[in-house]
N, C-alpha and C positions, 0 to 999 in steps of 0.2 A: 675611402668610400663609406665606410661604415658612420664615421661623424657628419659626411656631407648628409648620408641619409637623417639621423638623429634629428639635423638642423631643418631638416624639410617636412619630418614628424610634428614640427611646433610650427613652421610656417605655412601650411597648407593643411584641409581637411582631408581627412582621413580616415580609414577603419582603424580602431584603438585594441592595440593588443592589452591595455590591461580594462578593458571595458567589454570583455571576452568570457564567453563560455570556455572552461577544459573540454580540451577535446578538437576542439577548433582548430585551422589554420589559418594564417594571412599570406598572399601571394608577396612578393618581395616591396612589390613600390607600394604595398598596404592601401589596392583598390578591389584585389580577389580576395573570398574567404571560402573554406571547402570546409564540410564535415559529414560525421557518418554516424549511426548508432543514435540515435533520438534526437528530438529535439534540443537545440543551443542556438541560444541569441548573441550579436555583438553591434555594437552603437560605435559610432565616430566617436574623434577625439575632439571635435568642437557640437557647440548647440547653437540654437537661435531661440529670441527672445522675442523680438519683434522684425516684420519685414512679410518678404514672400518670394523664395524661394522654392528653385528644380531641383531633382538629380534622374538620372539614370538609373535603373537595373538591368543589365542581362541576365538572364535568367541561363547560366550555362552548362549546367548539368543538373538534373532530377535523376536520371536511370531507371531501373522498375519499380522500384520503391519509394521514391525519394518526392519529398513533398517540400514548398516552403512560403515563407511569412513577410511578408514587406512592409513597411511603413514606419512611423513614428511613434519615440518614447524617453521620459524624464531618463535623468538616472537610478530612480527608485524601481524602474521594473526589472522583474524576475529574470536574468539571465538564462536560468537552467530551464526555463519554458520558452514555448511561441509570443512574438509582440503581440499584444494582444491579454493574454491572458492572466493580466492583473487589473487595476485603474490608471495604473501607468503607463498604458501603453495602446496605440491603434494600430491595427492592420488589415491587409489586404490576402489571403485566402488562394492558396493556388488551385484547390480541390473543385469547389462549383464558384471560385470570384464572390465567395459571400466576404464581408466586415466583419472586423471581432474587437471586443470591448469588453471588458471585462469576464472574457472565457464564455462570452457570449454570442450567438453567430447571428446575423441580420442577411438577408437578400442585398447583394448590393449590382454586382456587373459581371463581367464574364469571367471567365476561368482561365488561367493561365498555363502553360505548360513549359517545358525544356525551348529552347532557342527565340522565346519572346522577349523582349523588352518592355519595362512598367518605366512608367516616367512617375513621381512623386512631387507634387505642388503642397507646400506649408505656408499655410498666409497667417502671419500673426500680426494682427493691428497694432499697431501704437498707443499706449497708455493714452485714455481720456486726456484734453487740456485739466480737470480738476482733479485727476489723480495726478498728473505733474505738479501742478501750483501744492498739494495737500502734501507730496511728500517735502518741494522745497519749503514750504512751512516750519515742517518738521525739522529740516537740516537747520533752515532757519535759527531757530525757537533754542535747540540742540545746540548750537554755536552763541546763541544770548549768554543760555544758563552756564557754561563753561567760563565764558568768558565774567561773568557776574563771582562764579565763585574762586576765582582767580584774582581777581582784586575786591571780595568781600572786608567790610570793616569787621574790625574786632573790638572786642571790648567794649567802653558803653556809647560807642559809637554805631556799634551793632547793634545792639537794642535800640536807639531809636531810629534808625534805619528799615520800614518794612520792608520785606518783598513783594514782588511780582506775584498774585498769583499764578501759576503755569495755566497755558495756553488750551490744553485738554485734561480733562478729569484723567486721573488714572484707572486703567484696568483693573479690576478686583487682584489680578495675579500681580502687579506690581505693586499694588498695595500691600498687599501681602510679600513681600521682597521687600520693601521699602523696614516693614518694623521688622522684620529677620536683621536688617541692617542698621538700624536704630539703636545709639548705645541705652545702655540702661541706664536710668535715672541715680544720682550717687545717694549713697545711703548715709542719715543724719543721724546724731542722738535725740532724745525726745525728753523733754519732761513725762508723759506719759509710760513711759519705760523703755527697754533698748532695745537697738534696731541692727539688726543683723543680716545683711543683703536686701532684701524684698522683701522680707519677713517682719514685723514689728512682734515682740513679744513685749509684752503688757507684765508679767511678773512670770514665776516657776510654773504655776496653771492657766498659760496665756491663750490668748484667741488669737491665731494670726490674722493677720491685714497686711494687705500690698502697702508699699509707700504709694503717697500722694491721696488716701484714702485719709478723710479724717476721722482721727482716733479719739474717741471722748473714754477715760480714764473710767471701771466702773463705779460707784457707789458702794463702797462694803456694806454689806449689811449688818444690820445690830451683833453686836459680838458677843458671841458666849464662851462661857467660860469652862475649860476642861478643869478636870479633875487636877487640883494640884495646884490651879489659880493661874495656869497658863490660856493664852488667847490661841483659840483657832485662825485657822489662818482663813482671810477673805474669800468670800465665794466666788466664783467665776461669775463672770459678766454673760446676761442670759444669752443667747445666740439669735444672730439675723435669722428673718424669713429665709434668705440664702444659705443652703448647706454650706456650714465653714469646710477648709479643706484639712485633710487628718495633720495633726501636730507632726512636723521633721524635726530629724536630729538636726546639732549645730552644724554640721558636713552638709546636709543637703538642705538647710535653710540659707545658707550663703553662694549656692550657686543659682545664676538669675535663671529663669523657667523660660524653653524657649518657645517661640509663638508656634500656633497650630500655623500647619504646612497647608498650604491652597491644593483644592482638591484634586486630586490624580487626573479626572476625567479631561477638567478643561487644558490640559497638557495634551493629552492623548487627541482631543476633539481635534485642536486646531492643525496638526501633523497628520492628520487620517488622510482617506481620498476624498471623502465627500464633497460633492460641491457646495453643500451649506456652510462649510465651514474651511474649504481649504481656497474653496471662488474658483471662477470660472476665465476664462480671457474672450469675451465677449465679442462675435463677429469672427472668429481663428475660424478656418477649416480647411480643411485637407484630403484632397484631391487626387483621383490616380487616372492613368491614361496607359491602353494595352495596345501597343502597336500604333501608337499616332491617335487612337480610338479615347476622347473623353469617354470615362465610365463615369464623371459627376462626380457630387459632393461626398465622398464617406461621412466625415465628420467635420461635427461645429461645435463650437464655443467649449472648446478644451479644457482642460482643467490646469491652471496658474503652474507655472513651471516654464525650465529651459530645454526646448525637444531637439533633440537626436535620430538621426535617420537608422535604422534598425533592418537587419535582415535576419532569420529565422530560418533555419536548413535542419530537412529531419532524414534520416534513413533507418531500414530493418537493419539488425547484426547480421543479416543473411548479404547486404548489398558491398560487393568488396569497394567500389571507387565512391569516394563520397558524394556529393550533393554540393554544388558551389554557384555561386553568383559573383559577377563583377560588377562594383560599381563605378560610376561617372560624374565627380562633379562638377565638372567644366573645365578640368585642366586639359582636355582635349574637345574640339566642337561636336556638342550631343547631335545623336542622328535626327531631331526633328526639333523645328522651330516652335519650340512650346508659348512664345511670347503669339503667335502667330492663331497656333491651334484654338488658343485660349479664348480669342477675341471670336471665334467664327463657328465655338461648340454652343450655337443655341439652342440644339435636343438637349444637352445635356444639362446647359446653364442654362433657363430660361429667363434669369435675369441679366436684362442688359447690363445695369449697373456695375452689377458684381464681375461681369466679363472683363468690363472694358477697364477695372480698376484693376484685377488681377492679369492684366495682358499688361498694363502701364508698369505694375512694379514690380513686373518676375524680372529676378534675376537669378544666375546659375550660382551652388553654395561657394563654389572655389572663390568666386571672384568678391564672397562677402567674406571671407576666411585668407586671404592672401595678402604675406605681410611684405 
């Protein structure tokens, strides 16, 4: 029993014991979750990417204290809080039915209590046709250059062999990656004097210079004569407009210098939540329904990621039975025909459009998660 279950953990969607608050429980066939003592979030073991997708919540215990949080979130939000209360995550409001977004509360529809049911609608459009054609490009482009340096010539058949230049400019960040990855140019002897890794030294009071810099040898100047009939030794060659860099020992002139590192920020920018920089999925929104009742659209054009349905259970340390919800995702028939509701909430939806597409392509999540 316990393997049959294991196999039906990976074959079917479900609440995810390790995508779980401490503290938490999962009822056995992993569709109930209870808790008690604050706020704790837990998300399914599958996501959706694109489509448009129901589930069910019953709402089956609150008790005197007990509040909770419904809706959707990537895997980057905050477990030990309500959905809602990062940029990861949207919810639905049991207190007055307000939205929450980023720990932020908005008027949205009614208020829910103990023994209701929320029904949840996720519609995530399908990538543009030119965001499909840009990424196969990409795979494209990515399968040339492989296969080019896999039967590249060598020798002086390589040299007169050009390449391709590639398809898109690089990113200043891979640019920056590209020389981190660049061997270093080999080091030659010089007529000019010897050449020690990167370093060219010119004589004992040398001026360094990178290799590939060309080095014009200085002019001594008129030579005088010390005491004794010995020559002084040449004078150092005047210095560029460019501050030279201070003279290294032979230890640290032969180890090559490595390039400056591409700046912290633009790492950080593109991981953040922001939509300027993390993008949006243009046209998603997400939908809740209290007792058969469209409450409309919470939210639109989401922020780029893979969403999981999210329940939120809070209680005082005063309340002894926890707080728990059951969900539904179509491994059994939901109590109301949301394909149906969807097409016929025109207070709610007042675009026709958007009804009749999101009535065409709801389907329940089990039957997009069942292997």
């Amino acid at each position: 029993k316990r393997d049959q279950m294991k196999i039906e953990y990976f074959r079917t969607i479900q609440l995810s014991s390790a995508d779980m608050a401490p503290g938490m429980a999962l009822s056995r066939e992993g569709m109930g979750v209870s808790s008690r003592k604050g706020f704790r979030s837990v998300r399914t073991n599958f996501g959706f990417e694109c489509g448009t997708y129901v589930c069910e919540i019953s709402v089956e215990r609150l008790g005197e204290t007990g509040h909770a949080r419904l809706g959707f979130a990537t895997k980057q939000n905050e477990l030990q809080a309500p959905v809602g209360f990062d940029a990861f995550g949207y919810g639905y409001r049991d207190v007055d039915g307000s939205k929450v977004h980023q720990a932020k509360l908005h008027e949205f529809g009614e208020a829910f209590k103990e023994g209701d049911v929320i029904g949840m609608v996720l519609h995530l459009p399908k990538p543009k046709e030119e965001e499909v054609e840009e990424k196969k490009e990409g795979e494209k482009s990515a399968e040339t250059s492989a296969a080019k340096s896999a039967t590249a010539p060598v020798g002086a058949a390589a040299e007169k062999k050009a390449e391709a230049p590639p398809s898109k400019p690089l990113s200043p960040r891979a640019q920056a990656v590209a020389a981190m990855a660049a061997p270093a140019p080999a080091a030659t002897a010089s007529k000019e004097g010897k050449v020690m890794g990167k370093v060219v030294f010119l004589r004992d009071d040398f001026i360094p210079a990178t290799v590939g810099t060309t080095v014009v040898k200085p002019e001594p100047e008129e030579k005088e004569k010390k005491k004794g009939g010995e020559e002084a030794p040449p004078a150092p060659a005047a210095p560029t407009p460019a501050p030279a860099p201070a003279p290294a020992t032979d230890s640290a002139a032969t180890a090559t210098p490595a390039p400056a590192a591409p700046a912290a920020t633009t790492a950080a920018a593109t991981d953040g939540p922001d939509s300027s920089t993390r993008g949006i999925i243009e046209g998603s929104k997400i939908l809740f329904f209290k007792n058969g009742v469209c409450q409309g659209v919470a939210f639109s054009d989401l922020l780029k990621g893979k969403y999981f349905p999210c329940a939120s259970l809070f209680t005082l340390p005063s309340e002894k039975e926890p707080a728990s919800v059951v969900f539904n995702f179509g491994q059994t028939p939901l109590s109301r025909d949301y394909n149906d509701l969807l097409a016929k909430a025109t207070g709610a939806l007042a675009d026709e459009d958007l009804r009749t597409k999101l009535s065409k392509d709801l389907q329940t999540m089990y039957s997009a998660h069942k292997l």
